[in-house]
VEXDREN-2710 file (C-alpha; in Angstrom, 1 decimal):
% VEXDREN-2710
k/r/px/py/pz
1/UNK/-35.0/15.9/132.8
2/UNK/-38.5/15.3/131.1
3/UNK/-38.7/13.3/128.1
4/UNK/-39.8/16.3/126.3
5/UNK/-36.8/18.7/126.7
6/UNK/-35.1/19.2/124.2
7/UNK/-31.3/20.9/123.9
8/UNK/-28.9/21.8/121.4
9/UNK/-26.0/24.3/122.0
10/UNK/-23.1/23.9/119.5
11/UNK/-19.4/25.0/120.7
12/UNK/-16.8/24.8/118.7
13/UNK/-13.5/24.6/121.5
14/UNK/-10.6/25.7/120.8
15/UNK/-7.4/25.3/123.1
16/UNK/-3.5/24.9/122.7
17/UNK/-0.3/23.5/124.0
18/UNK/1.7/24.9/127.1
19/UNK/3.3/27.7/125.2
20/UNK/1.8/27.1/121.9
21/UNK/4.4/25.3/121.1
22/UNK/4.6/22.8/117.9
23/UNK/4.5/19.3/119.6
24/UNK/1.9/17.2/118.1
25/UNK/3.2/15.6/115.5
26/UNK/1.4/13.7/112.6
27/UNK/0.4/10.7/114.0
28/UNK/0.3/12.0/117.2
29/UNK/-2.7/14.1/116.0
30/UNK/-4.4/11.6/114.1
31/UNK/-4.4/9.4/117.4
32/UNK/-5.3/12.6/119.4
33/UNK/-8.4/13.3/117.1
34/UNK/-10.1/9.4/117.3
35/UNK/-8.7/9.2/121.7
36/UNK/-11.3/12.5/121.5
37/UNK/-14.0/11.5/119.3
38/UNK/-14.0/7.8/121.5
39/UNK/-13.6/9.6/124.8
40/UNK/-16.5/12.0/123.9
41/UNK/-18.9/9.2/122.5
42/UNK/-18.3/7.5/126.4
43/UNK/-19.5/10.5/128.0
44/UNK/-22.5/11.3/125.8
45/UNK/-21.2/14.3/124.5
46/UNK/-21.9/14.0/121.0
47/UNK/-18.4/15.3/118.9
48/UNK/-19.4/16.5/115.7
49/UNK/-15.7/17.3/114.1
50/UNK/-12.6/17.8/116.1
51/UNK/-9.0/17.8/114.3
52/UNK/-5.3/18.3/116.3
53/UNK/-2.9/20.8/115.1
54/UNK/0.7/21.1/116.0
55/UNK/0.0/23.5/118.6
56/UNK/-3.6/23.4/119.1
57/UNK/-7.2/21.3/118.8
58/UNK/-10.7/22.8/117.4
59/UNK/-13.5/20.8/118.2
60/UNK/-17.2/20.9/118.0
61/UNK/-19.6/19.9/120.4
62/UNK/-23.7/19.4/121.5
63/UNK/-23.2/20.7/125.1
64/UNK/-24.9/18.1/126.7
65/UNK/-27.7/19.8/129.5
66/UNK/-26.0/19.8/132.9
67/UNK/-22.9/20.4/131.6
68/UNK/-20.7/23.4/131.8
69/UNK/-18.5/24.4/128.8
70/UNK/-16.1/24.6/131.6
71/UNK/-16.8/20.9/132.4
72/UNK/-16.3/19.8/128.7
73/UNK/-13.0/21.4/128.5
74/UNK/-12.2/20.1/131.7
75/UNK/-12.7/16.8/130.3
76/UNK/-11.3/17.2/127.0
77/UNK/-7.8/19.0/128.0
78/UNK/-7.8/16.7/131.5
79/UNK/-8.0/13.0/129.6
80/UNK/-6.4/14.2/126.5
81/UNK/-3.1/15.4/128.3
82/UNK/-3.1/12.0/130.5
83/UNK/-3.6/10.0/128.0
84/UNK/-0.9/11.5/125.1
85/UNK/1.8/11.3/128.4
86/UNK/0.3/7.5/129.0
87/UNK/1.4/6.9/125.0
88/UNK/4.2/9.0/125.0
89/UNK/3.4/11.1/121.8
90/UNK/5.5/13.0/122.1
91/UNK/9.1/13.5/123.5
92/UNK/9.1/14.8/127.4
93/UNK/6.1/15.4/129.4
94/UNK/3.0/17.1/127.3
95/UNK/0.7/19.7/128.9
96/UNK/-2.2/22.1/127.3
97/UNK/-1.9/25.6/128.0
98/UNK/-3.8/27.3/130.4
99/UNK/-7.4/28.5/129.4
100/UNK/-9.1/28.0/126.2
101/UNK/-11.7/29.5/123.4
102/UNK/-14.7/28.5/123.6
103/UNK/-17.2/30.1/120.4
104/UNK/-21.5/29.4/120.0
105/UNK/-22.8/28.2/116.8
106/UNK/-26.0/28.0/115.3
107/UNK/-27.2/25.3/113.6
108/UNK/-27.4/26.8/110.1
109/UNK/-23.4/27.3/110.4
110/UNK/-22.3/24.1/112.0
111/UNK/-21.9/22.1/108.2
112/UNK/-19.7/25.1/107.7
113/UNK/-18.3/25.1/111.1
114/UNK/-17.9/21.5/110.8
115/UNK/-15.7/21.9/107.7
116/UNK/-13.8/24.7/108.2
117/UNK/-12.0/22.2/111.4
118/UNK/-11.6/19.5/108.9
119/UNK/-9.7/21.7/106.8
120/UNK/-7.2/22.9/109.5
121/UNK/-4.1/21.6/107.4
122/UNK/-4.6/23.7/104.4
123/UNK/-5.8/26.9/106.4
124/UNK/-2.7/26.8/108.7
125/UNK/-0.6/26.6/105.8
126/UNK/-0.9/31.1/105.3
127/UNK/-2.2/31.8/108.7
128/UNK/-0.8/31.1/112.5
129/UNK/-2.7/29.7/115.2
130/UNK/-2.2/33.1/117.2
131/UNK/-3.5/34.8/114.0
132/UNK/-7.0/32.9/113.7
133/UNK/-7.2/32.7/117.5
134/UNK/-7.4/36.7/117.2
135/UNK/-10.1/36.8/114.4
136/UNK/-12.3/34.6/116.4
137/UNK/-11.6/36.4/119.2
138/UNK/-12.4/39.6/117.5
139/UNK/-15.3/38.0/115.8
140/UNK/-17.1/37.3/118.9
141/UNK/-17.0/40.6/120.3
142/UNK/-14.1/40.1/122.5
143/UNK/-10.7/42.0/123.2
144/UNK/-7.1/40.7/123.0
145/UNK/-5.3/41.0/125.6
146/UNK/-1.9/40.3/124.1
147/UNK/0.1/41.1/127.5
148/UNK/-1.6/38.5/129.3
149/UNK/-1.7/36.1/126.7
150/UNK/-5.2/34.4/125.3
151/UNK/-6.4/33.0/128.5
152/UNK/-7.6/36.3/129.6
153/UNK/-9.7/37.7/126.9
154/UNK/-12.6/40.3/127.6
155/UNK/-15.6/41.6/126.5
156/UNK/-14.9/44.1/124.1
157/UNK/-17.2/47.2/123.4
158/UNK/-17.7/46.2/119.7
159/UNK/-18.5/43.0/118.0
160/UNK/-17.8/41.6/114.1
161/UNK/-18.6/38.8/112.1
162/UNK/-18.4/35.2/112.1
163/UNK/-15.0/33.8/111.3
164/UNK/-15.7/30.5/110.0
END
């Protein structure tokens, strides 16, 4: 790559727990959250805001050039998963559920962006991960497909607005 390319393609990544279910305990999210932002600072991908739910992690990203959003999540669920069964977390063996949300940003939004993840706690105290998953799905233009769970979601014919 030349000196004088330049890049920057904000994601904001959002994936869950096998089953969505309610693991990730306290501390086990606060550990979660700096194991990402460390993990992501060794492989130059620079992690602007990521925070751990119960059930599910939003994080936002610079996709780095060469990289695949595919990649990144690759990386992020991948290590993640390892390395919460390598602490031991949580009770029994810990996997992410299959497939993920993954949402562009533009740079005018990502303060907003970056906020809305650090508020997670008080936002999921009146809404449901299932719930907001839907809006952003909806949001971006894209169709639930509630019989085949989130993985699978499609274009849709009609778009909306921002969620954040």
């Amino acid at each position: 790559m030349s000196v004088h390319s330049y890049s920057r393609c904000w994601i904001h990544l959002v994936w869950g727990t096998l089953h969505r279910e309610r693991v990730l305990g306290r501390d086990a999210r606060r550990k979660l959250a700096a194991y990402l932002q460390q993990y992501a600072e060794g492989k130059q991908i620079y992690l602007k805001s990521v925070y751990g739910n119960a059930d599910h992690v939003h994080a936002l990203f610079d996709l780095p050039t060469g990289t695949t959003i595919e990649q990144v999540t690759q990386l992020f669920k991948g290590s993640s998963s390892h390395w919460i069964n390598e602490q031991r977390l949580v009770h029994g063996k810990f996997a992410w559920g299959r497939g993920y949300g993954a949402f562009s940003v533009s740079q005018s939004a990502v303060d907003t962006v970056a906020k809305y993840i650090a508020g997670q706690e008080e936002h999921h105290r009146t809404k449901t991960f299932e719930d907001e998953y839907k809006k952003f799905v909806k949001a971006y233009g894209l169709k639930w497909e509630q019989e085949k769970t989130v993985e699978t979601v499609s274009l849709g014919a009609e778009g909306g607005t921002s969620p954040h």
